[in-house]
HTML snippet that shows the backbone in 3Dmol.js (N, CA, C, O; Angstrom):
<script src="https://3Dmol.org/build/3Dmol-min.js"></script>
<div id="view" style="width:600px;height:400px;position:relative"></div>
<script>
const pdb = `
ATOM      1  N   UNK A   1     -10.901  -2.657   6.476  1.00  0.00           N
ATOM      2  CA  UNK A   1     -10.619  -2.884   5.082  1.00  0.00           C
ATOM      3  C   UNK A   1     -10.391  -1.561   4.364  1.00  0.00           C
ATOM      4  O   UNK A   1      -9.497  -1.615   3.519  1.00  0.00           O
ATOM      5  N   UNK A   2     -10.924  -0.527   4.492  1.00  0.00           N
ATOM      6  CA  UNK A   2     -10.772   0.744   3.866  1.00  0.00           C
ATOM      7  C   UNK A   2      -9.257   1.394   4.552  1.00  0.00           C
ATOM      8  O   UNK A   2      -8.570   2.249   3.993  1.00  0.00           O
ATOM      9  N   UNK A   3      -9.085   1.033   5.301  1.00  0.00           N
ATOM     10  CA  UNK A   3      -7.766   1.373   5.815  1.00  0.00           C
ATOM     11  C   UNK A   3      -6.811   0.578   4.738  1.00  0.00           C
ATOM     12  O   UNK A   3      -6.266   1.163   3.802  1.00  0.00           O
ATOM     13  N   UNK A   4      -6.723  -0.367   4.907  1.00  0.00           N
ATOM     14  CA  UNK A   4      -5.675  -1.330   4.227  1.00  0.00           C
ATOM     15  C   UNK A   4      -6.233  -0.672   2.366  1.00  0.00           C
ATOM     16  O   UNK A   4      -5.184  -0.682   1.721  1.00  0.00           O
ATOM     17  N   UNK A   5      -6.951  -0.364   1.791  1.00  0.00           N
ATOM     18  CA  UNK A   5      -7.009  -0.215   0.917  1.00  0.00           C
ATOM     19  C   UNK A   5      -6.509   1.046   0.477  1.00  0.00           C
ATOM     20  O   UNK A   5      -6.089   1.150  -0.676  1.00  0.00           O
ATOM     21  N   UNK A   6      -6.504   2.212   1.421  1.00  0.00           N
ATOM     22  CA  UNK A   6      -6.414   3.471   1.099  1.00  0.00           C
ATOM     23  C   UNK A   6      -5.094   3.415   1.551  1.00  0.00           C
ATOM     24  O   UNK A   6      -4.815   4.484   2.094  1.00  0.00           O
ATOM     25  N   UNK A   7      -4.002   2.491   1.563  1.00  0.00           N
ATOM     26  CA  UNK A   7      -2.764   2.155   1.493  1.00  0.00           C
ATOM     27  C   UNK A   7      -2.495   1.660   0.339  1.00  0.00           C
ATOM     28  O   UNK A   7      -1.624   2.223  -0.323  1.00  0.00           O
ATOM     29  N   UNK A   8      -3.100   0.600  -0.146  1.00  0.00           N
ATOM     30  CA  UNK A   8      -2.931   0.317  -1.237  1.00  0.00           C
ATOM     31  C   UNK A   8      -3.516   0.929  -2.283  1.00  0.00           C
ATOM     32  O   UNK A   8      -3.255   2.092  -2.590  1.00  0.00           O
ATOM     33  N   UNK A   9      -4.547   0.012  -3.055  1.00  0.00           N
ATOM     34  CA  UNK A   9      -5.231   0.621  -4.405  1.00  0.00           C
ATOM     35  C   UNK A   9      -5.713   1.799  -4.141  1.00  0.00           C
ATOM     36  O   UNK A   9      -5.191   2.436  -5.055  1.00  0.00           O
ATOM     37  N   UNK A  10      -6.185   2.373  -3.693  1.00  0.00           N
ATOM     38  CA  UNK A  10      -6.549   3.850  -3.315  1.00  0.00           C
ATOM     39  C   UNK A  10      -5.511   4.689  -3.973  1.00  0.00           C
ATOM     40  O   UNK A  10      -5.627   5.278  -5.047  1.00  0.00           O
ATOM     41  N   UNK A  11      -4.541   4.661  -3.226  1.00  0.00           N
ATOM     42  CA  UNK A  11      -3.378   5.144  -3.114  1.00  0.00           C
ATOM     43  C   UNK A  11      -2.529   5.305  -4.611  1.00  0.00           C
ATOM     44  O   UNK A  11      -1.908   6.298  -4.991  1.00  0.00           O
ATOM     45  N   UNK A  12      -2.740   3.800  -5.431  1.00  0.00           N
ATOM     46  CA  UNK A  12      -2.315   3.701  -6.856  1.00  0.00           C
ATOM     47  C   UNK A  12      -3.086   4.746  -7.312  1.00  0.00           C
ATOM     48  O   UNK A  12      -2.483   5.746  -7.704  1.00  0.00           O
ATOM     49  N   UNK A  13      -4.354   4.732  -7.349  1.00  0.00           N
ATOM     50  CA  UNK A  13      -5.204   5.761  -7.916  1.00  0.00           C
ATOM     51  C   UNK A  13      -5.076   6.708  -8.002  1.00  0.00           C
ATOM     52  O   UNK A  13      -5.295   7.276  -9.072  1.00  0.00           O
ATOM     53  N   UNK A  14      -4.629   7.391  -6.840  1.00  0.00           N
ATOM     54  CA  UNK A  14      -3.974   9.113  -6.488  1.00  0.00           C
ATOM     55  C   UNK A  14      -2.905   9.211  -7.684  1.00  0.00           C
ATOM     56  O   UNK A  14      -2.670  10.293  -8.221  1.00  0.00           O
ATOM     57  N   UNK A  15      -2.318   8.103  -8.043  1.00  0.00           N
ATOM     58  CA  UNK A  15      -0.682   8.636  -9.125  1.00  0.00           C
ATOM     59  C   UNK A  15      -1.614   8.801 -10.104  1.00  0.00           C
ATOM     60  O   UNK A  15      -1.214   8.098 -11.032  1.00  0.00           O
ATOM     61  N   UNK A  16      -2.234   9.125 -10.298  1.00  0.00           N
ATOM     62  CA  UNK A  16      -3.361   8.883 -12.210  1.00  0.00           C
ATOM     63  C   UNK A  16      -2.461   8.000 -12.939  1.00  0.00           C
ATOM     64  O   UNK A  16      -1.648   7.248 -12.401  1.00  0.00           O
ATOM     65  N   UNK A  17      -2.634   8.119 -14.101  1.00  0.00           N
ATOM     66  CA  UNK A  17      -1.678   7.575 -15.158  1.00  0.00           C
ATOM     67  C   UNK A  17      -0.664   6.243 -14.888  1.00  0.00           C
ATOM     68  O   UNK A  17      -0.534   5.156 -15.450  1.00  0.00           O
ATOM     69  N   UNK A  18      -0.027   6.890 -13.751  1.00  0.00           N
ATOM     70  CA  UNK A  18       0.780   5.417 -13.501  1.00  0.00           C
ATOM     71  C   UNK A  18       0.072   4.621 -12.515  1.00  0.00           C
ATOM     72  O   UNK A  18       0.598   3.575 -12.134  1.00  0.00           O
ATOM     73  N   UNK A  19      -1.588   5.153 -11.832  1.00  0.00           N
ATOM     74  CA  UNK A  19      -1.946   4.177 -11.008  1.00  0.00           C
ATOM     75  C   UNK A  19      -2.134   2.907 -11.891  1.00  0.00           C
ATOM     76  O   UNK A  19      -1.985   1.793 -11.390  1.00  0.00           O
ATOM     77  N   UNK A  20      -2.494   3.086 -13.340  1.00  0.00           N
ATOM     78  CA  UNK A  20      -3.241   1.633 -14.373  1.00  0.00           C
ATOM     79  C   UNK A  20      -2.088   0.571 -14.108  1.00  0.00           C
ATOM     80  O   UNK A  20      -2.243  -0.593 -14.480  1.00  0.00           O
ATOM     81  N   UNK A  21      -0.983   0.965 -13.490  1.00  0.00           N
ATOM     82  CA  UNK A  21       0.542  -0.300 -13.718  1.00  0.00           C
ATOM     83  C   UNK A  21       0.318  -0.661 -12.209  1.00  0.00           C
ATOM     84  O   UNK A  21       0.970  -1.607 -11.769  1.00  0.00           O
ATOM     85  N   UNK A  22      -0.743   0.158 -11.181  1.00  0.00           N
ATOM     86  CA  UNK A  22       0.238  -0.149  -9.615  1.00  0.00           C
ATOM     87  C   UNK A  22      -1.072  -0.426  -9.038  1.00  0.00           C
ATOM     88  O   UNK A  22      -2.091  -0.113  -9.653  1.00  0.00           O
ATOM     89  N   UNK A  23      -1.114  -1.001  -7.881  1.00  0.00           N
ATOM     90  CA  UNK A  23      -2.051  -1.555  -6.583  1.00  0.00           C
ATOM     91  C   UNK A  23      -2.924  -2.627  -7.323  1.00  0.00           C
ATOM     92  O   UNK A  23      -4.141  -2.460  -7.245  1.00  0.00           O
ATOM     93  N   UNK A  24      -2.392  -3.871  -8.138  1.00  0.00           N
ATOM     94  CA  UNK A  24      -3.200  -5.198  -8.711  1.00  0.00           C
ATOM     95  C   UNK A  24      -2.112  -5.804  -8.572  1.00  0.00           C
ATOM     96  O   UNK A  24      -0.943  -5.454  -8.409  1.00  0.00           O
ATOM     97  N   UNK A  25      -2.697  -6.851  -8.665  1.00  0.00           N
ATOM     98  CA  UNK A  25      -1.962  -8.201  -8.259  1.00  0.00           C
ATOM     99  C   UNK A  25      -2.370  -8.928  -9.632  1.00  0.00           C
ATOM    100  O   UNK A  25      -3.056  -9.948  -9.583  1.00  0.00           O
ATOM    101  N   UNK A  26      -1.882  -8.319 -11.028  1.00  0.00           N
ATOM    102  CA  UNK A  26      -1.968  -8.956 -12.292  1.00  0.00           C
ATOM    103  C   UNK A  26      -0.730  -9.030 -13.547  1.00  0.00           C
ATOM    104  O   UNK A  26       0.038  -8.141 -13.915  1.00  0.00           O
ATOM    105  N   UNK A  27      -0.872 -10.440 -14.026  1.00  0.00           N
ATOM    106  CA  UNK A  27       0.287  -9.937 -15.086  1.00  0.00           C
ATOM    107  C   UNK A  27       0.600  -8.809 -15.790  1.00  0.00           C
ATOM    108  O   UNK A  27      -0.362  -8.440 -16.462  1.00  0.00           O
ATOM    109  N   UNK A  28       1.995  -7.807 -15.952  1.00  0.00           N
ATOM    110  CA  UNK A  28       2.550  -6.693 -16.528  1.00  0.00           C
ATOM    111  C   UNK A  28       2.165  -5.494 -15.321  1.00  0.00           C
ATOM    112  O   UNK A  28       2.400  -4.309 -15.558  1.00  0.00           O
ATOM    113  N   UNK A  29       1.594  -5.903 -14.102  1.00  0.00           N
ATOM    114  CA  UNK A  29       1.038  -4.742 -13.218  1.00  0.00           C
ATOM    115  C   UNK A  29       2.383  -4.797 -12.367  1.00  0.00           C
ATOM    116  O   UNK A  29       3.117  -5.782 -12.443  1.00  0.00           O
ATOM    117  N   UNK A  30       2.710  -3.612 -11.481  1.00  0.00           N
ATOM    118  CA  UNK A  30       4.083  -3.852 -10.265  1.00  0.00           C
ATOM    119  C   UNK A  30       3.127  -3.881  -9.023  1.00  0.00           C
ATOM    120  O   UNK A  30       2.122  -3.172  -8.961  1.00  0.00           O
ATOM    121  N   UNK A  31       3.500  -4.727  -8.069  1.00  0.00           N
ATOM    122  CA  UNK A  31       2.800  -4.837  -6.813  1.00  0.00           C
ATOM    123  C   UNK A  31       4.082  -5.396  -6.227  1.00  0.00           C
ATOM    124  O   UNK A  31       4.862  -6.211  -6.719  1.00  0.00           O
ATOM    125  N   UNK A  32       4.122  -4.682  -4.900  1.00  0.00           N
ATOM    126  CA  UNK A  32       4.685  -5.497  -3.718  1.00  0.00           C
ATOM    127  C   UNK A  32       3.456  -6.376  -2.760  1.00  0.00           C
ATOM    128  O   UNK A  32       2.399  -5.913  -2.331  1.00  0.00           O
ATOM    129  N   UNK A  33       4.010  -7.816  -2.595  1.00  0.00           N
ATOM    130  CA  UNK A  33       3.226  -8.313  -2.154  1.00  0.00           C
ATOM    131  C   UNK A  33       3.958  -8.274  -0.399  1.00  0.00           C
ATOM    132  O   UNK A  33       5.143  -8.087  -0.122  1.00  0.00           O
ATOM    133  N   UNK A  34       2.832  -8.512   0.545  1.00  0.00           N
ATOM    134  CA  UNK A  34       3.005  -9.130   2.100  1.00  0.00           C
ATOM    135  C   UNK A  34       2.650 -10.222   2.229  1.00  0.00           C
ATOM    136  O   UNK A  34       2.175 -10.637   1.172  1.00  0.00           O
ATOM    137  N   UNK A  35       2.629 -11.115   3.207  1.00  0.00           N
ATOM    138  CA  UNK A  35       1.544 -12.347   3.515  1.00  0.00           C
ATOM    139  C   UNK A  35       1.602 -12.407   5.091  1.00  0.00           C
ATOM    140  O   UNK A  35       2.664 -12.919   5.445  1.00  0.00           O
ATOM    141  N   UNK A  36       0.983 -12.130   5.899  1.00  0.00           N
ATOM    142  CA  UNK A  36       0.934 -12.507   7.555  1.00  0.00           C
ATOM    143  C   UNK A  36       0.024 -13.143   7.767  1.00  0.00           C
ATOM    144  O   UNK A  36      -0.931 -13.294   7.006  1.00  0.00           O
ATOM    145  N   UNK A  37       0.225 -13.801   9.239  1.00  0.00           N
ATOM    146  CA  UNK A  37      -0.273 -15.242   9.974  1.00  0.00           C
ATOM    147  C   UNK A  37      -1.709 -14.840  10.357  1.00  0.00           C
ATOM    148  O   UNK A  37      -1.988 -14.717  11.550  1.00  0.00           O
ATOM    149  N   UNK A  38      -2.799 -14.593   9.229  1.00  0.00           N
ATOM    150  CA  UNK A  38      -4.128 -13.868   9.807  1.00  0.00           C
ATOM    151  C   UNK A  38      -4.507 -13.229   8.685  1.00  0.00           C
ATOM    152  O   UNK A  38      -3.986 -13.141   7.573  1.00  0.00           O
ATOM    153  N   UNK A  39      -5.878 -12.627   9.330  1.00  0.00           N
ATOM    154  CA  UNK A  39      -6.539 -11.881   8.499  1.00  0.00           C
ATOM    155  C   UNK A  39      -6.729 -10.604   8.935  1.00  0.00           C
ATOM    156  O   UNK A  39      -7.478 -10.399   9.890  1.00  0.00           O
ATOM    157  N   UNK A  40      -6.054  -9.539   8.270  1.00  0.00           N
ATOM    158  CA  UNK A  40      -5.802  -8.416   8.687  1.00  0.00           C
ATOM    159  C   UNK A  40      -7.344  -7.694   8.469  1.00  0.00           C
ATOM    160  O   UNK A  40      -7.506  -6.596   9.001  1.00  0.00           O
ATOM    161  N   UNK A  41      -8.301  -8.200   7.815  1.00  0.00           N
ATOM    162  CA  UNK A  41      -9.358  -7.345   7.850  1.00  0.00           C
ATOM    163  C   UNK A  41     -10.419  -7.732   9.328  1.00  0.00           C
ATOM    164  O   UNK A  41     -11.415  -7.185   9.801  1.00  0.00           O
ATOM    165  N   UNK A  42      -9.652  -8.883   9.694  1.00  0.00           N
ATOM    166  CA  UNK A  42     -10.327  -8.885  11.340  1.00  0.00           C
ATOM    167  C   UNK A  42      -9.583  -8.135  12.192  1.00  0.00           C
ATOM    168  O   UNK A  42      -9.994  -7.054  12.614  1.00  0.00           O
ATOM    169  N   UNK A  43      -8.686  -8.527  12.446  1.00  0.00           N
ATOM    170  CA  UNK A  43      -7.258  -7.684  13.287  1.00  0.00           C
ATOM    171  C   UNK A  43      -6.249  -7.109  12.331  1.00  0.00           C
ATOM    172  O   UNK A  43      -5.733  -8.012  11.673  1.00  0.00           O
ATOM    173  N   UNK A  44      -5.851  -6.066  12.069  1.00  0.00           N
ATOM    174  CA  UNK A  44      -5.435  -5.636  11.823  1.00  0.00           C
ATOM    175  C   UNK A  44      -4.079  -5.150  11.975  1.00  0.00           C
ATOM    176  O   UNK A  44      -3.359  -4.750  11.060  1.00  0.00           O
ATOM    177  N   UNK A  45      -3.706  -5.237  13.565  1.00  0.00           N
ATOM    178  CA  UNK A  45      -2.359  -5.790  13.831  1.00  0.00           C
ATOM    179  C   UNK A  45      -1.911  -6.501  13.553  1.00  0.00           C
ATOM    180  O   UNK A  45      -0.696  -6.372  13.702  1.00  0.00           O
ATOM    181  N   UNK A  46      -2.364  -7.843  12.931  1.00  0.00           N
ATOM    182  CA  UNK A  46      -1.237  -8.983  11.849  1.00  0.00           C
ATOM    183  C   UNK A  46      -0.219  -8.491  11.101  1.00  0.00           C
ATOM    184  O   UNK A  46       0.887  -8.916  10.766  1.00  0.00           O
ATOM    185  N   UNK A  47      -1.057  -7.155  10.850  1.00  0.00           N
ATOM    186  CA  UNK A  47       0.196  -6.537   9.934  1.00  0.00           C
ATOM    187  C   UNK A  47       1.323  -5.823  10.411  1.00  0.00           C
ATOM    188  O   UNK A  47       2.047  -5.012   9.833  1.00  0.00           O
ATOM    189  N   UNK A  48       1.349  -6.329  11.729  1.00  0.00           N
ATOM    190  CA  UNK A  48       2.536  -5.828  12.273  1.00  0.00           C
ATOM    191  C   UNK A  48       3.800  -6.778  12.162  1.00  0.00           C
ATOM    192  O   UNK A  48       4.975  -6.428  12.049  1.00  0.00           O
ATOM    193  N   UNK A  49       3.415  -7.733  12.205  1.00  0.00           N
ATOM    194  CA  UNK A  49       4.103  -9.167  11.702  1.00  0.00           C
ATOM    195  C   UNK A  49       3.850  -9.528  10.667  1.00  0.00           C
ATOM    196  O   UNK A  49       2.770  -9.994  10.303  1.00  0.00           O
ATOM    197  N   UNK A  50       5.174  -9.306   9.799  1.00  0.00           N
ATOM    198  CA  UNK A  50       5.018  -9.361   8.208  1.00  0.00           C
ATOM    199  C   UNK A  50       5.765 -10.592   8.060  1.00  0.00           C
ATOM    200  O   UNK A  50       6.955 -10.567   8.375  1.00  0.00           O
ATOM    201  N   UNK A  51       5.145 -11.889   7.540  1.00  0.00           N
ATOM    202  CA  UNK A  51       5.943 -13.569   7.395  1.00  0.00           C
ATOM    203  C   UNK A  51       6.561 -13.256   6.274  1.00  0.00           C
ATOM    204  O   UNK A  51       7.758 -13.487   6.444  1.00  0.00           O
ATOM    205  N   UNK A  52       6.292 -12.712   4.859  1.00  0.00           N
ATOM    206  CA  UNK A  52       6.901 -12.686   3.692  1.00  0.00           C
ATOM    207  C   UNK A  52       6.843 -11.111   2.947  1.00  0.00           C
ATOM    208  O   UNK A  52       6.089 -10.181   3.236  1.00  0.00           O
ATOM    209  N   UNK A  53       7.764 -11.156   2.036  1.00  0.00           N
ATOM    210  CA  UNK A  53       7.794 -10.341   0.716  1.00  0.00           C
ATOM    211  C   UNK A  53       8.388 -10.058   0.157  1.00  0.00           C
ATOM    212  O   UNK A  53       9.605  -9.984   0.324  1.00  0.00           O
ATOM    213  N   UNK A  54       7.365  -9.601  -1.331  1.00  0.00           N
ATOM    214  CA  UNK A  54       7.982  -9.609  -2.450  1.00  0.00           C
ATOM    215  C   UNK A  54       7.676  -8.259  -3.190  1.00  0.00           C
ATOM    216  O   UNK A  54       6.598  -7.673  -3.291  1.00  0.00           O
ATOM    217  N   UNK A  55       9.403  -7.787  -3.875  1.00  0.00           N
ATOM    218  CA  UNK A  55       8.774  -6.628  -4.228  1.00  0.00           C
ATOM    219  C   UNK A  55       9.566  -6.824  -5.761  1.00  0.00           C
ATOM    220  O   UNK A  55      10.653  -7.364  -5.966  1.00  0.00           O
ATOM    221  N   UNK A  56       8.892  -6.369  -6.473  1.00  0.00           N
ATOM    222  CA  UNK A  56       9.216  -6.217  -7.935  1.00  0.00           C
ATOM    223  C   UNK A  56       9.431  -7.730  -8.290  1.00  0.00           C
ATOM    224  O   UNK A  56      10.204  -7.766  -9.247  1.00  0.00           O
ATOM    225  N   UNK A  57       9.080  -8.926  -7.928  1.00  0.00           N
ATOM    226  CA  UNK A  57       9.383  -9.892  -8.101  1.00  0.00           C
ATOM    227  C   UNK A  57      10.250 -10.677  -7.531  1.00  0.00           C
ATOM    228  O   UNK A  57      10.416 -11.799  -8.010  1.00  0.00           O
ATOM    229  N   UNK A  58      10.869 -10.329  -6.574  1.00  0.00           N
ATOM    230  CA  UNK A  58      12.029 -10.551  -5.729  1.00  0.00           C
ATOM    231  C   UNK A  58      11.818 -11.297  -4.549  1.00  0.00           C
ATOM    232  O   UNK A  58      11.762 -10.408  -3.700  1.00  0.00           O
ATOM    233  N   UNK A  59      11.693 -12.185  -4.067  1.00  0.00           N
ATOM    234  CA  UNK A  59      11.329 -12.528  -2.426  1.00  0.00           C
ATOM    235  C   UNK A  59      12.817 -11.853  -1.566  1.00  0.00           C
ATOM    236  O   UNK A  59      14.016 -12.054  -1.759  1.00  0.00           O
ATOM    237  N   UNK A  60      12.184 -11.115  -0.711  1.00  0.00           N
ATOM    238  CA  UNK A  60      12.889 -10.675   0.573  1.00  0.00           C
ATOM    239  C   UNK A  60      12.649 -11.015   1.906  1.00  0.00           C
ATOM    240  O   UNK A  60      11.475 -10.974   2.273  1.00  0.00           O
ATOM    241  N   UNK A  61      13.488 -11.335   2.692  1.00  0.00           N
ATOM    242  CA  UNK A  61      13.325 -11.557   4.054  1.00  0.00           C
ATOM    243  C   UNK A  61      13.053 -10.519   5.080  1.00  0.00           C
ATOM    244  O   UNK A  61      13.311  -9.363   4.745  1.00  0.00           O
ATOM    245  N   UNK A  62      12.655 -10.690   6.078  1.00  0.00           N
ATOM    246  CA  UNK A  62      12.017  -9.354   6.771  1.00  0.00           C
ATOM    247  C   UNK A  62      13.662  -8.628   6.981  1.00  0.00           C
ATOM    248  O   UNK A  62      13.595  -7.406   6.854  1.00  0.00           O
ATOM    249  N   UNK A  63      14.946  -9.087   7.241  1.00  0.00           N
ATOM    250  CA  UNK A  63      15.966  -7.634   6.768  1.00  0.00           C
ATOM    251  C   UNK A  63      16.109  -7.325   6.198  1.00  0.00           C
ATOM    252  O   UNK A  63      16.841  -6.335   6.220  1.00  0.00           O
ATOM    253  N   UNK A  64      15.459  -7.913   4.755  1.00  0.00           N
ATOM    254  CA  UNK A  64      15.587  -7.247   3.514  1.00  0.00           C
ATOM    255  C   UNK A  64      16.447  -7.744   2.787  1.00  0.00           C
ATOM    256  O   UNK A  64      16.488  -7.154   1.708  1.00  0.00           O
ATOM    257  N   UNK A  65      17.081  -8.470   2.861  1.00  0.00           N
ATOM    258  CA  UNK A  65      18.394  -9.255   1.945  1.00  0.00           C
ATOM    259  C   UNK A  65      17.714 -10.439   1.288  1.00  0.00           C
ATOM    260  O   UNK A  65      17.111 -11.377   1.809  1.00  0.00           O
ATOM    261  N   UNK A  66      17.975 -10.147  -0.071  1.00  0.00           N
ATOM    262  CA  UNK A  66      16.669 -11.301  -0.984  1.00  0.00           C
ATOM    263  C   UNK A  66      17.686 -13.017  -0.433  1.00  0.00           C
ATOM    264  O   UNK A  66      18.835 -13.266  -0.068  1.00  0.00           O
ATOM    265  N   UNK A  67      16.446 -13.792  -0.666  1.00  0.00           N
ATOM    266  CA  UNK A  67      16.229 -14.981  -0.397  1.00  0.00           C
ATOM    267  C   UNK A  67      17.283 -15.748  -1.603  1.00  0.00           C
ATOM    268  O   UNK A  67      16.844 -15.757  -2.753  1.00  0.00           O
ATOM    269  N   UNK A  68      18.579 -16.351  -1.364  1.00  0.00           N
ATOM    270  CA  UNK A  68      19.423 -17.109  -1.655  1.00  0.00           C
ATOM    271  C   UNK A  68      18.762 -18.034  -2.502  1.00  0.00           C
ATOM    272  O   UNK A  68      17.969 -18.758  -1.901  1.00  0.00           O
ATOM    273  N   UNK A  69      18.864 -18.234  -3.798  1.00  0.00           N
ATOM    274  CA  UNK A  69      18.431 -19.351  -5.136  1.00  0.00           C
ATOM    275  C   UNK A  69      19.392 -19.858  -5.796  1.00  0.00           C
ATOM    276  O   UNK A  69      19.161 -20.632  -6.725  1.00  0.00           O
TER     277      UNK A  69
END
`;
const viewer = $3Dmol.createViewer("view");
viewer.addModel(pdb, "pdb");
viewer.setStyle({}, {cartoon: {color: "spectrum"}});
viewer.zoomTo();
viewer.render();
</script>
């Protein structure tokens, strides 16, 4: 878990100032989200297999070409 965090929120923290906008998952905040088949704080390789994401609000497919609406 400290791994996966010091990727994420950790990481927001290091920007000062602009960390308050980055690493939450809350309205007016920017987060890219993942979602994989597991729980990466047991295995941690799940996250090698990424099922979804979204970045700036966008759903993308793992090549990266957003999802057709």
């Amino acid at each position: 878990m400290q791994a996966i965090q010091a990727a994420t929120s950790t990481a927001a923290k290091v920007l000062g100032p602009l960390g308050a906008d980055l690493g939450a998952i809350a309205p007016g905040k920017y987060a890219d989200i993942i979602a994989v088949d597991g729980d990466p704080t047991s295995d941690v390789a799940v996250l090698e297999h990424v099922d979804f994401v979204m970045k700036a609000g966008v759903v993308y497919r793992q090549d990266g070409r957003p999802v057709t609406r």
